[in-house]
PyMOL Python script that loads the backbone (N, CA, C, O; Angstrom):
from pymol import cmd

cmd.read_pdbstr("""\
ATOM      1  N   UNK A   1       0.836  -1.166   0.000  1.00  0.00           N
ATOM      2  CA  UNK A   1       0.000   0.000   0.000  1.00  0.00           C
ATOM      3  C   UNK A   1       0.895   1.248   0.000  1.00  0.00           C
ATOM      4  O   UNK A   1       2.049   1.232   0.430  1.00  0.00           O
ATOM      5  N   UNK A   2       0.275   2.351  -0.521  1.00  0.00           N
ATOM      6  CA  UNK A   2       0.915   3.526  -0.582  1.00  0.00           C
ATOM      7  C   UNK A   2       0.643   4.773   0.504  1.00  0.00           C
ATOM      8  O   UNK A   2      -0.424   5.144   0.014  1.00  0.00           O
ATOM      9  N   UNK A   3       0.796   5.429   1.322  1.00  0.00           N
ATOM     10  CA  UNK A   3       0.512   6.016   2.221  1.00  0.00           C
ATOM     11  C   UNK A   3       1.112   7.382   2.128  1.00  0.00           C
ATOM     12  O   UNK A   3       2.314   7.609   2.269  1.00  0.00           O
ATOM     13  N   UNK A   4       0.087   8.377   1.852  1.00  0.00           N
ATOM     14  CA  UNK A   4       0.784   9.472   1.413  1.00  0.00           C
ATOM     15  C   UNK A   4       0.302  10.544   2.781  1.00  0.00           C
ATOM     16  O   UNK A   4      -0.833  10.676   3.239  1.00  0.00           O
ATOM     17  N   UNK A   5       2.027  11.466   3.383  1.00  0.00           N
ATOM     18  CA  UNK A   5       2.000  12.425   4.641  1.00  0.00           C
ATOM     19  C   UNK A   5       2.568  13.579   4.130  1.00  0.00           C
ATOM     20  O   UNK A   5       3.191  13.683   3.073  1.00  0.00           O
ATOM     21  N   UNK A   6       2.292  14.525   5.023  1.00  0.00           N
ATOM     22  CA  UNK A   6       2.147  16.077   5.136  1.00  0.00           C
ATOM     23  C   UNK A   6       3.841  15.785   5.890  1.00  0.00           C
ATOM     24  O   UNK A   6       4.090  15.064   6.857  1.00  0.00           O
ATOM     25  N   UNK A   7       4.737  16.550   5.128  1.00  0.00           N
ATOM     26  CA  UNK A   7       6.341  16.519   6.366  1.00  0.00           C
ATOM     27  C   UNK A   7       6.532  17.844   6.546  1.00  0.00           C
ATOM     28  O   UNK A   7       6.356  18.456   5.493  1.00  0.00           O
ATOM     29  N   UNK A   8       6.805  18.487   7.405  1.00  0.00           N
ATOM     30  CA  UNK A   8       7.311  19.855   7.724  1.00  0.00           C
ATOM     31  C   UNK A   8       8.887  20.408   6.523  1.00  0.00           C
ATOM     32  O   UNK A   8       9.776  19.663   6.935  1.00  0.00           O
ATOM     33  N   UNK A   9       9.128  20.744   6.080  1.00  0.00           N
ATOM     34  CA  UNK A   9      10.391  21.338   5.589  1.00  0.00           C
ATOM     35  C   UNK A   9      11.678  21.360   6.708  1.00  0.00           C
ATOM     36  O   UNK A   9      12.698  21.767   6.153  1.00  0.00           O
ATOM     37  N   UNK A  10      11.854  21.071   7.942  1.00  0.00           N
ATOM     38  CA  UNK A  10      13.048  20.741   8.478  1.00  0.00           C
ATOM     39  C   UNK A  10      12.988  19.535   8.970  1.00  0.00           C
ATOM     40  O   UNK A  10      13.907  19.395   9.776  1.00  0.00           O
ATOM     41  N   UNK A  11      12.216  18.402   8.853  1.00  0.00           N
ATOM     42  CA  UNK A  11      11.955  17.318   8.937  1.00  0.00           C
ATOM     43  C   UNK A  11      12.233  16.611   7.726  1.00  0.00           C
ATOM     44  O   UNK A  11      12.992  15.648   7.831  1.00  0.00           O
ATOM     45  N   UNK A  12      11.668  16.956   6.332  1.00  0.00           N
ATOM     46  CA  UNK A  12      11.659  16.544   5.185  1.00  0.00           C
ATOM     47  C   UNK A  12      13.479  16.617   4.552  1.00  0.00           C
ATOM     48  O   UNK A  12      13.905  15.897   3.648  1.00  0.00           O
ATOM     49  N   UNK A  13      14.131  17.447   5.150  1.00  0.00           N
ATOM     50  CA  UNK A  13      15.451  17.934   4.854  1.00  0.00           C
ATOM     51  C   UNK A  13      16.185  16.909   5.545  1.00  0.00           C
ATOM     52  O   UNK A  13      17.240  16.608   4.986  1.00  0.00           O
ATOM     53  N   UNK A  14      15.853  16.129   6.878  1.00  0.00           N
ATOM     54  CA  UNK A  14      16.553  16.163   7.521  1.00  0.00           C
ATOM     55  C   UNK A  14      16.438  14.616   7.490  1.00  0.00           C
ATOM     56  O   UNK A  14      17.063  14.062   8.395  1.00  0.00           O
ATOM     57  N   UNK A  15      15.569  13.564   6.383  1.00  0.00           N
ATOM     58  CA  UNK A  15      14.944  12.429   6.049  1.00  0.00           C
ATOM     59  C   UNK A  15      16.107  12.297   5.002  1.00  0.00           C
ATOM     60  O   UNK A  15      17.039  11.494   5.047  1.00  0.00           O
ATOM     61  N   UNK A  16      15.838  13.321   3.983  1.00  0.00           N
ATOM     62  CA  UNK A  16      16.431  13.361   2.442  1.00  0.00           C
ATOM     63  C   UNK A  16      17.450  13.323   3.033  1.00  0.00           C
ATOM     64  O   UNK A  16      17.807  12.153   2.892  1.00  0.00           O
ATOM     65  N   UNK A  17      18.468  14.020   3.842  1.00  0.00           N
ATOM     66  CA  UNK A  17      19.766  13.778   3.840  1.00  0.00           C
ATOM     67  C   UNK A  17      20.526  12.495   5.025  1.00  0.00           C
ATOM     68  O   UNK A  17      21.692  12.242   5.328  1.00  0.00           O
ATOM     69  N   UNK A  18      18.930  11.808   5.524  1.00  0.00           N
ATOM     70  CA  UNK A  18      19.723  10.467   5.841  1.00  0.00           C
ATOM     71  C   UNK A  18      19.428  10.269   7.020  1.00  0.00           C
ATOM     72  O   UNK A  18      19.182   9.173   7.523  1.00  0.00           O
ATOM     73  N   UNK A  19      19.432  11.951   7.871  1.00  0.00           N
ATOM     74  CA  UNK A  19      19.384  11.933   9.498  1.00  0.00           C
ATOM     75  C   UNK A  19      18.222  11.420  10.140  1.00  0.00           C
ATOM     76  O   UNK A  19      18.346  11.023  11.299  1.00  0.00           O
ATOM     77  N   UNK A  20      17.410  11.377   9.730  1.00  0.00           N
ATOM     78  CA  UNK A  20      15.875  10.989  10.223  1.00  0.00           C
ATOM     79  C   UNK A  20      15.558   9.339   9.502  1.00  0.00           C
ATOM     80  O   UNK A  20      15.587   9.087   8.297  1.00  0.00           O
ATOM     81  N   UNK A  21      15.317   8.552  10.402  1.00  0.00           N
ATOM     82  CA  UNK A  21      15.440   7.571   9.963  1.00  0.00           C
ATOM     83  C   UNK A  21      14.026   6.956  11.069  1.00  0.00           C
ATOM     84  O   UNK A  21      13.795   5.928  11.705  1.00  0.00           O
ATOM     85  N   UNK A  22      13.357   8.225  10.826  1.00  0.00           N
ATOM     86  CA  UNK A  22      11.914   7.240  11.779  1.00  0.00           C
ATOM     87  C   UNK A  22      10.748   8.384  11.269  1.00  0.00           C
ATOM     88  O   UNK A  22      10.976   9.465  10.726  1.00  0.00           O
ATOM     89  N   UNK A  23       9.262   7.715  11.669  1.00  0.00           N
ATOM     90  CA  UNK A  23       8.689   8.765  11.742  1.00  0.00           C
ATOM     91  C   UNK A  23       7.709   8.850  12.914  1.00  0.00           C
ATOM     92  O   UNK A  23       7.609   7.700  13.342  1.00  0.00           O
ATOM     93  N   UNK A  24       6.991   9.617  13.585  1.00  0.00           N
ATOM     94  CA  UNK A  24       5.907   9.718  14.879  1.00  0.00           C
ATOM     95  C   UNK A  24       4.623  10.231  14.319  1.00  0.00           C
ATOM     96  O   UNK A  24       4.305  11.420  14.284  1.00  0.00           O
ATOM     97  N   UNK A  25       3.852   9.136  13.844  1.00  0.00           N
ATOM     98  CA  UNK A  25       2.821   9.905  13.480  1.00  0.00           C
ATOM     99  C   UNK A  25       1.175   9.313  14.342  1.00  0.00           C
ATOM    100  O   UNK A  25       0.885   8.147  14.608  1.00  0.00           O
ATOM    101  N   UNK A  26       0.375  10.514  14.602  1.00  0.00           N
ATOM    102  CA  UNK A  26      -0.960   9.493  15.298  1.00  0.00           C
ATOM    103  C   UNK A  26      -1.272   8.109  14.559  1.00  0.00           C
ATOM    104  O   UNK A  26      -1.445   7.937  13.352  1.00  0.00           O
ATOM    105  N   UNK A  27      -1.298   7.239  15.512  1.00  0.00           N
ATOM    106  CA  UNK A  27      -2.447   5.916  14.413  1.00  0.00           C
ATOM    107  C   UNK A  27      -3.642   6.189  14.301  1.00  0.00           C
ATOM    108  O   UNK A  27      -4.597   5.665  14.874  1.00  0.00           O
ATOM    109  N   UNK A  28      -3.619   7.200  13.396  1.00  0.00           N
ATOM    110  CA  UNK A  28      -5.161   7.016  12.489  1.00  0.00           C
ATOM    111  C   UNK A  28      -5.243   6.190  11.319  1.00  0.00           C
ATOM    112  O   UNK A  28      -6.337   5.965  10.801  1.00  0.00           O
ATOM    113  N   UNK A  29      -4.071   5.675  10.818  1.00  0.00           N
ATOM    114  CA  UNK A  29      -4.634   4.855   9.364  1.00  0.00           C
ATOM    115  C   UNK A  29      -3.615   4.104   9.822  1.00  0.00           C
ATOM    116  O   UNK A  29      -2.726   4.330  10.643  1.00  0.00           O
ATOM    117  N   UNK A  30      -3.995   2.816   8.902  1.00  0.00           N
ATOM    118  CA  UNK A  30      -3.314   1.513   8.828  1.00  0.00           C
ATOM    119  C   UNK A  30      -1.650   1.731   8.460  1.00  0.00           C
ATOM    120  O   UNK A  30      -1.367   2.911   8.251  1.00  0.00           O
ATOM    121  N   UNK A  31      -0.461   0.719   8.346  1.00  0.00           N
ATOM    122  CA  UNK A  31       0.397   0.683   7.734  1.00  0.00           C
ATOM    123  C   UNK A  31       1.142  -0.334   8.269  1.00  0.00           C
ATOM    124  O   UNK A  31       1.293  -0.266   9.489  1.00  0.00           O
ATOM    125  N   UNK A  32       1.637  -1.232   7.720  1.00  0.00           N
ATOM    126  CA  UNK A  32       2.496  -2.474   8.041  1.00  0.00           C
ATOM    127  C   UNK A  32       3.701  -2.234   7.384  1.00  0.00           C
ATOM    128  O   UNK A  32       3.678  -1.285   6.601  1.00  0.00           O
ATOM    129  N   UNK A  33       5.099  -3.053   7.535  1.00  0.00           N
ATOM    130  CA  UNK A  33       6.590  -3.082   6.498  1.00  0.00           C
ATOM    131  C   UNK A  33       5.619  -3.957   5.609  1.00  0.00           C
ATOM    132  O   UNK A  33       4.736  -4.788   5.817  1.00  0.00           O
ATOM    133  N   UNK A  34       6.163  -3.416   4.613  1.00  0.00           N
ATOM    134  CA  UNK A  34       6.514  -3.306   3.301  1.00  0.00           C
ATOM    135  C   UNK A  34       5.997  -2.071   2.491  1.00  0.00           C
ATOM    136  O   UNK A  34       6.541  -1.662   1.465  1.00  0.00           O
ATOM    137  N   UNK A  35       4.894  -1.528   3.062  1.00  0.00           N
ATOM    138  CA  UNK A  35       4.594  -0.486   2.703  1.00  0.00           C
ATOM    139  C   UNK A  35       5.189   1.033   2.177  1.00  0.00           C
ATOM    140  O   UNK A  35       6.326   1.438   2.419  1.00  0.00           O
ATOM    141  N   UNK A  36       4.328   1.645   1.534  1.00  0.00           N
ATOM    142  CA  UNK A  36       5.533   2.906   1.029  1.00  0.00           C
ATOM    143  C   UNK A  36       5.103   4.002   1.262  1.00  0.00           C
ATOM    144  O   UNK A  36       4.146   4.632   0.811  1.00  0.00           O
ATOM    145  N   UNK A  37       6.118   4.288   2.252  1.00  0.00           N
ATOM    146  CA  UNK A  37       5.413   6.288   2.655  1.00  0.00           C
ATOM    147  C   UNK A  37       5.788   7.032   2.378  1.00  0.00           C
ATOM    148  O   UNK A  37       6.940   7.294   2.722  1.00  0.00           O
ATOM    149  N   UNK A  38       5.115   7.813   1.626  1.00  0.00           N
ATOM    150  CA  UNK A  38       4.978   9.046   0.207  1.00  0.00           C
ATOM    151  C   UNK A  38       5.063  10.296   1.368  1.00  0.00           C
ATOM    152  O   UNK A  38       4.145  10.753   2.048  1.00  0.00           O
ATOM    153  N   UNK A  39       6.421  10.658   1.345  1.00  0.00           N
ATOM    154  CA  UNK A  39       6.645  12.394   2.314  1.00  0.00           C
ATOM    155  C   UNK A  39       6.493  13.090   1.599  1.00  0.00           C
ATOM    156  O   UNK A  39       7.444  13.224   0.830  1.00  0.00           O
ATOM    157  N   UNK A  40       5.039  14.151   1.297  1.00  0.00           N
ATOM    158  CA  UNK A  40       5.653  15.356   0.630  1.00  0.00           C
ATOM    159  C   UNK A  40       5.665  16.293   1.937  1.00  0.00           C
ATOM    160  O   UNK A  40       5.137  16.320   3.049  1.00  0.00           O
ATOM    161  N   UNK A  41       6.954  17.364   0.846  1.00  0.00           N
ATOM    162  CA  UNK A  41       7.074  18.324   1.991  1.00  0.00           C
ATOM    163  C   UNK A  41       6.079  19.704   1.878  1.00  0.00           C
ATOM    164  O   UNK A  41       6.079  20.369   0.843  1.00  0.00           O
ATOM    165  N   UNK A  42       5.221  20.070   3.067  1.00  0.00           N
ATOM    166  CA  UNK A  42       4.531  20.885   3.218  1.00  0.00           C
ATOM    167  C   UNK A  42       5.132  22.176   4.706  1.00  0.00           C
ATOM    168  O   UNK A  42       5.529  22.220   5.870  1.00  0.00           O
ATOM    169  N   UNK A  43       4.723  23.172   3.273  1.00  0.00           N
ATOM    170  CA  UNK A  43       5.256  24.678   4.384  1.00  0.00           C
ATOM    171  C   UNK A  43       4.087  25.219   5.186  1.00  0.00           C
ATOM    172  O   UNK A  43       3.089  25.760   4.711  1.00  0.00           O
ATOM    173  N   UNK A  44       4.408  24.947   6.758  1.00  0.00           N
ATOM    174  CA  UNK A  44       2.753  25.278   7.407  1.00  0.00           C
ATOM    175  C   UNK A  44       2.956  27.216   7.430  1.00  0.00           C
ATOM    176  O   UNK A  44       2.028  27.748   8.039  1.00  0.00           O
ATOM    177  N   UNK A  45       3.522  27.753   7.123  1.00  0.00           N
ATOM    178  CA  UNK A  45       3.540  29.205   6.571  1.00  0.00           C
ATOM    179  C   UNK A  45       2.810  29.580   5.648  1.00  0.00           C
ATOM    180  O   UNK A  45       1.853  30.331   5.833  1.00  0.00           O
ATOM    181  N   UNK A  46       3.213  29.028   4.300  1.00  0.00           N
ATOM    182  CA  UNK A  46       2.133  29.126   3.593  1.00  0.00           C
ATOM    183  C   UNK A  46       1.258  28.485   3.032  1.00  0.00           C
ATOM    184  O   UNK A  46       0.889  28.614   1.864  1.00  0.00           O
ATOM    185  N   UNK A  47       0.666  27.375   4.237  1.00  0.00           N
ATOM    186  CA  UNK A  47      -0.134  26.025   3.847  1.00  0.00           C
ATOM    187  C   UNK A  47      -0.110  25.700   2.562  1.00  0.00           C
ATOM    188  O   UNK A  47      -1.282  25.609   2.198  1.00  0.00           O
ATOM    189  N   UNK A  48       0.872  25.398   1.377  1.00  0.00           N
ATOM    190  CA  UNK A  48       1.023  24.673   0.202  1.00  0.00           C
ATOM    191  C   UNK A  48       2.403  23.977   0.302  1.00  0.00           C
ATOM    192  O   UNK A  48       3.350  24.326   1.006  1.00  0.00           O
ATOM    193  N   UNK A  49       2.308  22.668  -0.746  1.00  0.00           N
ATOM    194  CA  UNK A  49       3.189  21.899  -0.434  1.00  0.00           C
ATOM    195  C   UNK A  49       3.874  22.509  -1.261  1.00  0.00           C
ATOM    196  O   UNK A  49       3.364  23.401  -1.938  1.00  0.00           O
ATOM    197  N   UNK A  50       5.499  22.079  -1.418  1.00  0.00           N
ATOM    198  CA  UNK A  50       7.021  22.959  -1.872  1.00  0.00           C
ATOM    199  C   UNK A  50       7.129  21.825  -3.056  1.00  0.00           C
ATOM    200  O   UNK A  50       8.039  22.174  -3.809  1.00  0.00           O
ATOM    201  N   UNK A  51       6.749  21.041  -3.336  1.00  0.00           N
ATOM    202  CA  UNK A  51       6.996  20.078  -4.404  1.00  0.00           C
ATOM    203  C   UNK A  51       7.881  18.978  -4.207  1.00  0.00           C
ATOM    204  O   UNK A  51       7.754  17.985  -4.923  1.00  0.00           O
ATOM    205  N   UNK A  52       8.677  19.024  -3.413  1.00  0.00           N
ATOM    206  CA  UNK A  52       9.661  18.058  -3.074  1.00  0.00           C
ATOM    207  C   UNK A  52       8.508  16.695  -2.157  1.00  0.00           C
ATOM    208  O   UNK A  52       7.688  16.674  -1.239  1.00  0.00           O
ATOM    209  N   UNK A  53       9.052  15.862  -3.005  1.00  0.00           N
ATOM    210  CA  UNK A  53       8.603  14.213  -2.420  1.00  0.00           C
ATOM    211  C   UNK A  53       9.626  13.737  -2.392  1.00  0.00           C
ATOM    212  O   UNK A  53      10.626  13.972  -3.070  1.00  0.00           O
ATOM    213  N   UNK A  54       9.337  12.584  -1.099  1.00  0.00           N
ATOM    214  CA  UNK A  54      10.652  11.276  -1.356  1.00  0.00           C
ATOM    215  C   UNK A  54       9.517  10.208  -0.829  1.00  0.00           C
ATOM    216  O   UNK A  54       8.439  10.570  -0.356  1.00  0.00           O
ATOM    217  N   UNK A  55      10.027   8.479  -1.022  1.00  0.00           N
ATOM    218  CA  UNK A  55       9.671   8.022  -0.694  1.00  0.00           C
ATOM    219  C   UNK A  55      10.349   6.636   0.217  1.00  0.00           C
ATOM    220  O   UNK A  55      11.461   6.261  -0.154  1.00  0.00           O
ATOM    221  N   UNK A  56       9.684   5.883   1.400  1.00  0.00           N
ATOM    222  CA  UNK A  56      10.369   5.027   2.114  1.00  0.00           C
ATOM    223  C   UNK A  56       9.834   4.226   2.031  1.00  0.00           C
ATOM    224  O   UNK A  56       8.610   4.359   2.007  1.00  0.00           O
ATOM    225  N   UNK A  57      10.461   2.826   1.931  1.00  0.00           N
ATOM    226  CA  UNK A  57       9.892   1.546   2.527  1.00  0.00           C
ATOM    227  C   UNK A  57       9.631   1.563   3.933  1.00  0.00           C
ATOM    228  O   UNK A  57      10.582   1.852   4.661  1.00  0.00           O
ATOM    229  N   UNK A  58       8.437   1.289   4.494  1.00  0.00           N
ATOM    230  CA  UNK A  58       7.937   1.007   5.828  1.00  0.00           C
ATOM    231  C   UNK A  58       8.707  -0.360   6.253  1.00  0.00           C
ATOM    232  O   UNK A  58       8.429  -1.396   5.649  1.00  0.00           O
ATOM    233  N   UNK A  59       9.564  -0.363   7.174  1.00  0.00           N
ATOM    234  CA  UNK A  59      10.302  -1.744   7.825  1.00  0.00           C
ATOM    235  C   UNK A  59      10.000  -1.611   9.145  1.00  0.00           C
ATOM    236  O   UNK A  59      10.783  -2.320   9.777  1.00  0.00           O
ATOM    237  N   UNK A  60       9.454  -1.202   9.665  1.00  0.00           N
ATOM    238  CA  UNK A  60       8.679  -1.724  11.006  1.00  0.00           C
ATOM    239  C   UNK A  60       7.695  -0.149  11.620  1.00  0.00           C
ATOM    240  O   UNK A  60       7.733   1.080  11.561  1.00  0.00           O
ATOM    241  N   UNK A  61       6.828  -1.364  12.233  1.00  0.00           N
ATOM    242  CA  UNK A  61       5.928  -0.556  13.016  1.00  0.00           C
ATOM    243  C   UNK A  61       5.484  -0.625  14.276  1.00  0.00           C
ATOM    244  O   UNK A  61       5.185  -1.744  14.696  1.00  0.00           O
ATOM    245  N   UNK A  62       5.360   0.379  15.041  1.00  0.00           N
ATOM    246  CA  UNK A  62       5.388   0.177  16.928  1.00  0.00           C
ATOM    247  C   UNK A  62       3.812   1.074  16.989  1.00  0.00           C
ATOM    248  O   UNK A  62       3.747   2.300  16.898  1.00  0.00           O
ATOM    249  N   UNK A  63       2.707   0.229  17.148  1.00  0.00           N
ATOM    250  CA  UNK A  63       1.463   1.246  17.390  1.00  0.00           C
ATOM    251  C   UNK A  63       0.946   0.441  18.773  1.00  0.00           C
ATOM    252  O   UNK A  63       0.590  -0.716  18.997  1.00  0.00           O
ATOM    253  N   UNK A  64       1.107   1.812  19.686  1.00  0.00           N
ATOM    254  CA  UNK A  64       0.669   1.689  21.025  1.00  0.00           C
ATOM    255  C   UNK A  64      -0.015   2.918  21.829  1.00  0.00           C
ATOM    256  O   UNK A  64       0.330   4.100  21.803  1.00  0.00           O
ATOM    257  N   UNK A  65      -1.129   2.296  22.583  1.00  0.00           N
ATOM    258  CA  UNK A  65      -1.999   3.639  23.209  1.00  0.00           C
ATOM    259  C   UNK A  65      -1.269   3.751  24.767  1.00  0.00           C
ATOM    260  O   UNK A  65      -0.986   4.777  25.386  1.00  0.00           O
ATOM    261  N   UNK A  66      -1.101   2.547  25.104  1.00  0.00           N
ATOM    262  CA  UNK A  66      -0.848   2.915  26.750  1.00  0.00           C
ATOM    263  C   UNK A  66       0.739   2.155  26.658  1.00  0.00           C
ATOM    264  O   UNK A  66       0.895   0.996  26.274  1.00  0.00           O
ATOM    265  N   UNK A  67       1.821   3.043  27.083  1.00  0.00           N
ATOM    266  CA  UNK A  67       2.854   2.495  27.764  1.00  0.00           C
ATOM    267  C   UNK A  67       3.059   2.197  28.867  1.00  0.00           C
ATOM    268  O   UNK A  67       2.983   3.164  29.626  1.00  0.00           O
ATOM    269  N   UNK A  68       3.372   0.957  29.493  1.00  0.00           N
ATOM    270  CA  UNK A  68       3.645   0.381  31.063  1.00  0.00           C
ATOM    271  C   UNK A  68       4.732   0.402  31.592  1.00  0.00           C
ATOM    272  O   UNK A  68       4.751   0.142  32.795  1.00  0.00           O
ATOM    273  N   UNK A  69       5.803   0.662  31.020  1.00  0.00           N
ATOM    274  CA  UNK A  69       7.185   0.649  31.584  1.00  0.00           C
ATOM    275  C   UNK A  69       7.373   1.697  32.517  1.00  0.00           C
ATOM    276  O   UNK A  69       8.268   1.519  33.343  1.00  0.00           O
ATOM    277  N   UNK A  70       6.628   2.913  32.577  1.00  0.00           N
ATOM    278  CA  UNK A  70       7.340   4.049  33.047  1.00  0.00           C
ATOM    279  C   UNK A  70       5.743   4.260  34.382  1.00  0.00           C
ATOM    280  O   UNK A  70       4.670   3.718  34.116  1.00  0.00           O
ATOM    281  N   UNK A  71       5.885   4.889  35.367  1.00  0.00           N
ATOM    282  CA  UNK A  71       4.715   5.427  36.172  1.00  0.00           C
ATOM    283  C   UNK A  71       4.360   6.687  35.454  1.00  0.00           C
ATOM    284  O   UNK A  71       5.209   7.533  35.173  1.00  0.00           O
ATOM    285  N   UNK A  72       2.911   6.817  35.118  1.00  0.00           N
ATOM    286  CA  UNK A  72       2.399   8.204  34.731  1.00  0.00           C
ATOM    287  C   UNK A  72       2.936   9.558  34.983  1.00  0.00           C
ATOM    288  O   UNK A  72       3.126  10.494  34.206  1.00  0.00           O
ATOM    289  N   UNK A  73       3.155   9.430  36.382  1.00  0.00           N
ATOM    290  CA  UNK A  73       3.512  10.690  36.573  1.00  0.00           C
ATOM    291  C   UNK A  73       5.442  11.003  36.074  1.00  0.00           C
ATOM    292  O   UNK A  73       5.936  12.128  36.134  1.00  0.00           O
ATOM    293  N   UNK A  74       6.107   9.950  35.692  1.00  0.00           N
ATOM    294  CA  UNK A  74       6.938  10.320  35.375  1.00  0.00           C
ATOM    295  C   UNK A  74       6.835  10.682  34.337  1.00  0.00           C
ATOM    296  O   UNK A  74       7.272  11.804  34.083  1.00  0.00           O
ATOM    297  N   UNK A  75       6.151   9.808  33.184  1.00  0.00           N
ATOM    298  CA  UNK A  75       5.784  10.064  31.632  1.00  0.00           C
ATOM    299  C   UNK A  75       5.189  11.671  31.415  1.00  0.00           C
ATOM    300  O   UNK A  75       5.490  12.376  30.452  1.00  0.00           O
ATOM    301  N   UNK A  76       4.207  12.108  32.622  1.00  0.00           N
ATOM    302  CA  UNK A  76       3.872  13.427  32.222  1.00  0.00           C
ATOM    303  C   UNK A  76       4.862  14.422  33.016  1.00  0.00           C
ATOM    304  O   UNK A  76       4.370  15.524  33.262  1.00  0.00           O
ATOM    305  N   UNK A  77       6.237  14.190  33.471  1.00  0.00           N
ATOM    306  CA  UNK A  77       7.063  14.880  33.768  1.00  0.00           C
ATOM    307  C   UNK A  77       7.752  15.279  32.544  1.00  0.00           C
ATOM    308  O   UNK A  77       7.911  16.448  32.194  1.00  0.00           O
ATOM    309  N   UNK A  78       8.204  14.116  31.832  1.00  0.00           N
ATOM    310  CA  UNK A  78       9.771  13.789  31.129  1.00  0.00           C
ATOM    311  C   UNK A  78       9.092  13.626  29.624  1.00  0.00           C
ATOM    312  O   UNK A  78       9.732  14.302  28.820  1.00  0.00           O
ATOM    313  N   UNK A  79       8.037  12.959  29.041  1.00  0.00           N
ATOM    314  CA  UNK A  79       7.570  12.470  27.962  1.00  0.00           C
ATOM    315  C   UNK A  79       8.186  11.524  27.418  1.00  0.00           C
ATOM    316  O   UNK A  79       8.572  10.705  28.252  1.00  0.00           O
ATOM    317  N   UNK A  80       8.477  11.252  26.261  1.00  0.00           N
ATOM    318  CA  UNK A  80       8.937   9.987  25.601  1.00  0.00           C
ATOM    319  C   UNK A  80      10.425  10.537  24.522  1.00  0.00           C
ATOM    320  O   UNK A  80      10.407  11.682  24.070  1.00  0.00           O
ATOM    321  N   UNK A  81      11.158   9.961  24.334  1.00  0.00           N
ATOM    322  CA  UNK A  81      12.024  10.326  23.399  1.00  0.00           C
ATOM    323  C   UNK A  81      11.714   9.043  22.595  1.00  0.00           C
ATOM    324  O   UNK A  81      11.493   7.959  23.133  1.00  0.00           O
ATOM    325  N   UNK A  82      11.716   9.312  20.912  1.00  0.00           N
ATOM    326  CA  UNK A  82      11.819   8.128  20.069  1.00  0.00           C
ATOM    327  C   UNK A  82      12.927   7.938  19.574  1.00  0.00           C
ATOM    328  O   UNK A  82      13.308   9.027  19.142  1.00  0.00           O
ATOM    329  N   UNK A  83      13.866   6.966  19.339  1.00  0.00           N
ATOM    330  CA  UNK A  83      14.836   7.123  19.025  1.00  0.00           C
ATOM    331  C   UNK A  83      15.225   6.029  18.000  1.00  0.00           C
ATOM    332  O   UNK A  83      14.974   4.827  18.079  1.00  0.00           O
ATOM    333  N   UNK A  84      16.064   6.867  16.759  1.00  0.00           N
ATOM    334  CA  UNK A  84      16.231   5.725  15.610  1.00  0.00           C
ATOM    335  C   UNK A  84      17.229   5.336  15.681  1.00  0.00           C
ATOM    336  O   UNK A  84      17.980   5.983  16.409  1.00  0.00           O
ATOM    337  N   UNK A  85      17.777   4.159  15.029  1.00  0.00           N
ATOM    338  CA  UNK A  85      18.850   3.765  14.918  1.00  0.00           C
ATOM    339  C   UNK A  85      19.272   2.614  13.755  1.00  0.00           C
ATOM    340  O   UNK A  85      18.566   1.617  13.604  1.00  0.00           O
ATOM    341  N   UNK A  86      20.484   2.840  12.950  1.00  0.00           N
ATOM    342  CA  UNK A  86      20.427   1.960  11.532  1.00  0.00           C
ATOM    343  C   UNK A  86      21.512   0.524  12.106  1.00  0.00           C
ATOM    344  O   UNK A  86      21.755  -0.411  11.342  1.00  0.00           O
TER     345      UNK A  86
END
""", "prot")
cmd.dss("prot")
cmd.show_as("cartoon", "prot")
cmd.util.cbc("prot")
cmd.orient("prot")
């Protein structure tokens, strides 16, 4: 399946040149690996997209509502860091 997202312009820069190697997005729609996610890059300045697309193979997916590892009140101290790694 093809799955097409809205990327910010220092996000989208920062994919294309390699550094970003994840993405955080709500689970509102489906997506499993193998899938292909269509980044275009969109300027929320002047709500139109800049023309630049790239695209990724989806190789894994982590969709979760409640995390247990941590006590609440630390999670709403500190929040979550996601972190990629190749």
């Amino acid at each position: 399946m093809r799955i097409e997202k809205k990327v910010w312009p220092e996000y989208f820069q920062k994919i294309l040149d390699g550094d970003k190697t994840f993405e955080l997005r709500l689970a509102d729609f489906e997506c499993k690996p193998g899938d292909i996610l269509v980044l275009r890059e969109w300027d929320p300045r002047t709500k139109q997209y800049t023309g630049r697309v790239i695209e990724k193979k989806v190789t894994y997916v982590l969709r979760t509502k409640d995390v247990k590892f941590w006590p609440k009140e630390d999670i709403e101290m500190y929040g979550f860091l996601i972190i990629g790694f190749r």
